[in-house]
N, C-alpha and C positions, 0 to 999 in steps of 0.2 A: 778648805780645799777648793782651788777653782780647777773648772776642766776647759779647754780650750785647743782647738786642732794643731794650733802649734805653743809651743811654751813662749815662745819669745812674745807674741800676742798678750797672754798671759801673765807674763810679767810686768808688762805696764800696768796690769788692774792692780797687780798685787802690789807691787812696790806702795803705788797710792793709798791702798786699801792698811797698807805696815803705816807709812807717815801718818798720814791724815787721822785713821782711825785707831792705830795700835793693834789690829787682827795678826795672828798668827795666823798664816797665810802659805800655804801649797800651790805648787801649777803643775798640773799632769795633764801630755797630749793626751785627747779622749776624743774619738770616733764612734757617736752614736751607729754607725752602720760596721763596724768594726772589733770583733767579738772577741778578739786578742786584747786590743785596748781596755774594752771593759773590763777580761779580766784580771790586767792592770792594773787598773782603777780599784777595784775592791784590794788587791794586794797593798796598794799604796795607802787605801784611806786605811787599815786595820797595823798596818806597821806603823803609821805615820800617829795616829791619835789612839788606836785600840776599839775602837768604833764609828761609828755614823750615825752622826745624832736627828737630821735632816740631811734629805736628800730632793734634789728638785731639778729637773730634767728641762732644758728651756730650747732644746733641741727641735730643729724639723719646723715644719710645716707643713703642706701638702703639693699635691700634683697640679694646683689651678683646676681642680676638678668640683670640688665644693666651695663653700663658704670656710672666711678664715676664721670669721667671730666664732668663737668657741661655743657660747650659749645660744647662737641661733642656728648650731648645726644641729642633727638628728643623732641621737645616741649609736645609732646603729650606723651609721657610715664609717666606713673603716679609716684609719687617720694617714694612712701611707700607700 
C-alpha cells in the first residue's frame, strides 16, 4: 500500500512498482495532518490485505527551526 496526497501521483510509483517488480500495489490519498484520511487509511490497509505488516511514515519535516539530520538533533525537540 502506498499513501500519497493525491492517487494520481501515486499511481505512477505503483504502476512501476506492478511491472518492474510484480508488488501488489494500493494508492490511498493520505494526509498526515488529516485525521479523516488516516482513518481511511487504516479502513483501506485492514479491508485490502487484513493487516499491516510494516508501516513507515516518511511524512513532514520541520519548521526551519532545527536541524534536519535526524541523529544530530536533541531527543527532546519536538518534530513539528
Amino acid at each position: 500500500m502506498l499513501t500519497f496526497r493525491t492517487a494520481e501521483k501515486g499511481e505512477v510509483v505503483a504502476k512501476e512498482l506492478r511491472e518492474k517488480y510484480g508488488v501488489d500495489t494500493k494508492v490511498i490519498e493520505w494526509c498526515a495532518q488529516d485525521v479523516d484520511t488516516i482513518r481511511n487509511l487504516a479502513k483501506e490497509a485492514k479491508a485490502w490485505k487484513g493487516h499491516v505488516d510494516v508501516l513507515m511514515c516518511n511524512a513532514g519535516g520541520n519548521s526551519n527551526t532545527s536541524n534536519h539530520h535526524f541523529f544530530d538533533r536533541s531527543f527532546s525537540e519536538p518534530v513539528w
